[in-house]
C-alpha positions in Angstrom: -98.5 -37.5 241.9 -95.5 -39.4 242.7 -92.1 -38.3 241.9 -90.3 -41.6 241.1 -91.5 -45.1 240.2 -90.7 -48.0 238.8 -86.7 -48.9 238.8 -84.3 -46.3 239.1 -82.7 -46.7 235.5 -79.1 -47.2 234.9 -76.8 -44.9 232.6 -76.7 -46.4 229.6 -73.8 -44.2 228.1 -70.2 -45.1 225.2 -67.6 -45.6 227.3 -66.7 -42.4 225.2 -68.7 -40.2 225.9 -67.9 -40.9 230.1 -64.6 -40.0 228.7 -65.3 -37.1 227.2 -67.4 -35.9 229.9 -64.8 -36.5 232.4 -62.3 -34.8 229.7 -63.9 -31.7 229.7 -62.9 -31.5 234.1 -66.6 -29.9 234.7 -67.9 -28.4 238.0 -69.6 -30.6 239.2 -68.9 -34.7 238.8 -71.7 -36.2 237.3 -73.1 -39.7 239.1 -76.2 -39.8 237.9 -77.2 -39.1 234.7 -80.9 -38.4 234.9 -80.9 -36.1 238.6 -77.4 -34.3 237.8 -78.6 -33.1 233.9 -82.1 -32.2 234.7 -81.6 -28.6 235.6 -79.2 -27.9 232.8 -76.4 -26.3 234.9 -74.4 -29.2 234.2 -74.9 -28.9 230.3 -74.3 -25.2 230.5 -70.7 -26.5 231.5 -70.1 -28.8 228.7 -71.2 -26.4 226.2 -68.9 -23.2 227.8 -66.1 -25.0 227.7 -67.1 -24.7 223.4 -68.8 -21.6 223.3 -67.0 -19.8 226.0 -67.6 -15.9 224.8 -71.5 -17.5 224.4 -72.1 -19.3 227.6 -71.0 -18.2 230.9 -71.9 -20.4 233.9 -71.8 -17.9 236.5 -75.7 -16.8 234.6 -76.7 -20.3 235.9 -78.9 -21.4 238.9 -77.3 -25.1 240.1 -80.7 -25.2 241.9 -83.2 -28.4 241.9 -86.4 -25.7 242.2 -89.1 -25.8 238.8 -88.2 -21.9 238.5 -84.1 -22.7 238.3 -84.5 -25.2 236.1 -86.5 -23.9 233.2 -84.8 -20.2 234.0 -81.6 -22.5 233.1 -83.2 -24.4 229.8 -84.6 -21.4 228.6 -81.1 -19.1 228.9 -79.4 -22.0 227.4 -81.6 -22.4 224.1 -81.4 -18.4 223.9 -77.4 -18.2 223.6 -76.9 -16.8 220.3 -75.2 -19.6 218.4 -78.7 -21.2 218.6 -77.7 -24.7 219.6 -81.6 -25.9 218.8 -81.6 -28.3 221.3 -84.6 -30.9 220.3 -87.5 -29.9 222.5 -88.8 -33.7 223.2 -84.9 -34.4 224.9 -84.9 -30.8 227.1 -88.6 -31.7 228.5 -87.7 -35.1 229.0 -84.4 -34.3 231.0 -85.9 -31.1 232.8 -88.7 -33.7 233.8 -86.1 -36.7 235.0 -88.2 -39.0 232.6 -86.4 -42.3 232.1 -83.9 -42.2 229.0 -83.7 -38.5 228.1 -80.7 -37.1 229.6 -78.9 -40.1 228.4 -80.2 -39.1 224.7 -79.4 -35.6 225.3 -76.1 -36.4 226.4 -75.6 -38.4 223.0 -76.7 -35.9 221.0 -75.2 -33.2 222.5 -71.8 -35.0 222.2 -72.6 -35.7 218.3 -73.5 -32.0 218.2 -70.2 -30.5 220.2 -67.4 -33.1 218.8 -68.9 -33.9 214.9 -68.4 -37.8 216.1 -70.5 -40.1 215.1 -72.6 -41.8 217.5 -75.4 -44.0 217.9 -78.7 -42.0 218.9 -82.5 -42.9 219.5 -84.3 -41.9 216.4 -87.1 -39.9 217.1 -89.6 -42.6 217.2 -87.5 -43.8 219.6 -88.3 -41.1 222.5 -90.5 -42.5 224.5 -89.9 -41.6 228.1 -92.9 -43.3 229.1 -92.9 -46.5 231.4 -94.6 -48.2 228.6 -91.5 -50.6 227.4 -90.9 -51.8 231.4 -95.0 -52.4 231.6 -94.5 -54.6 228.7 -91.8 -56.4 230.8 -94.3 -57.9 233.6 -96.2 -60.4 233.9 -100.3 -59.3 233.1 -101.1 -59.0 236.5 -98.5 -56.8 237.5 -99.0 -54.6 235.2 -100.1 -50.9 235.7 -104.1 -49.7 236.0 -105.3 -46.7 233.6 -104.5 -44.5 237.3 -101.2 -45.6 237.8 -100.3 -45.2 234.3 -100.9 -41.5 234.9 -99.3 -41.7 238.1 -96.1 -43.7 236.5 -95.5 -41.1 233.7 -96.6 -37.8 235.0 -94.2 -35.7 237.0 -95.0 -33.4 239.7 -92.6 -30.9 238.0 -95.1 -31.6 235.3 -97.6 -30.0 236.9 -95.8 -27.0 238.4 -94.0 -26.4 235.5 -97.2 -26.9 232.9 -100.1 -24.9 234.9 -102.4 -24.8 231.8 -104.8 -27.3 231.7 -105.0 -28.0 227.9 -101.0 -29.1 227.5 -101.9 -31.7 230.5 -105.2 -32.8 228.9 -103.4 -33.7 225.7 -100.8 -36.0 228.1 -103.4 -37.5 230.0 -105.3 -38.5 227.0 -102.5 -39.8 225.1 -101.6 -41.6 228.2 -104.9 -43.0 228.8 -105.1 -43.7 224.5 -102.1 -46.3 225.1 -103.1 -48.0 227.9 -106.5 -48.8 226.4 -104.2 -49.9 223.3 -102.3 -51.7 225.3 -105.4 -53.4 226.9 -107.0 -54.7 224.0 -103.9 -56.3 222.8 -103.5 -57.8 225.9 -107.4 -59.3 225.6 -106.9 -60.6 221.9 -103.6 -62.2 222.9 -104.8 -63.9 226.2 -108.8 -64.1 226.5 -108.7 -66.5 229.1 -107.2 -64.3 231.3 -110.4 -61.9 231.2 -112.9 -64.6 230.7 -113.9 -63.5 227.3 -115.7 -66.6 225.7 -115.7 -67.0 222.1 -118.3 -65.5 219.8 -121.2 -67.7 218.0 -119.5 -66.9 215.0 -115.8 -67.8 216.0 -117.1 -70.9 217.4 -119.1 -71.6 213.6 -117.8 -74.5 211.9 -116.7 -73.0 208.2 -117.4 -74.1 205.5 -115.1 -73.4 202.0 
């Protein structure tokens, strides 16, 4: 399955929390958001320079490979001041899905500093295509096989080998689009040709 579709999305970040990134002088400069966070080296950074005696860098892998990067997750979540890192955000950001390293940036930052900042509530994580599919016009749009295509990593795949975790993916995947569809028929029949019922067309009486 394809690696990355659709536009390549922009940092959508405060202006301080840049800052405080750049404040905290990490290893490595950060110029994009979603590549540079999904291994969770570069978070390792931003939480030793907190929990120094907790987190040592030098016992993370600043490698791109499905094996470095969920060795580099999983050592993070087991440091023992148990930073209980939402699940949904370290999946999202391991898998490079659209808008999760920016929300696990932000809540990192609201985690490390006590600042209050604006966050996606959980409703709100969606890391699916689904909001830019919305976007286009209906015959752009993406068929129930690109849908899975659009939203399913490769890393996905490697990093999730059992078939029952993917199954529940695919179908909820597939669930939406059919949603999606049928919204898309009541909204514009003409488009599909449907014709009115005998009963729609009934003159009614009251």
């Amino acid at each position: 399955m394809a690696e990355e579709v659709g536009p390549t999305p922009v940092a959508d970040l405060p202006m301080e929390v840049y800052r405080w990134l750049q404040s905290l002088d990490l290893s490595l400069r950060v110029r994009n958001i979603r590549r540079d966070f999904s291994n969770g080296y570069l978070l390792a950074n931003v939480f030793s320079h907190y929990y120094p005696r907790d987190i040592a860098t030098h016992n993370f892998i600043n490698g791109s490979s499905i094996p470095a990067k969920m060795s580099n997750w999983h050592h993070l979540q087991q440091v023992k001041r148990k930073l209980l890192l939402p699940k949904h955000l370290v999946d999202g950001t391991l898998h490079c899905k659209p808008g999760a390293a920016e929300a696990l940036v932000l809540f990192s930052y609201g985690l490390l500093t006590g600042r209050i900042v604006k966050q996606p509530s959980r409703t709100d994580w969606d890391f699916t295509d689904r909001a830019y599919q919305r976007q286009l016009p209906l015959h752009a749009r993406a068929t129930a096989s690109r849908t899975l295509k659009n939203n399913i990593r490769n890393s996905e795949l490697l990093a999730e080998p059992g078939q029952q975790n993917m199954q529940r993916k695919v179908q909820a995947l597939l669930l939406d689009h059919e949603q999606q569809r049928r919204e898309e028929r009541s909204l514009f029949p003409g488009r599909f040709d449907i014709k009115p019922t005998m009963r729609e067309l009934a003159i009614r009486l009251r």
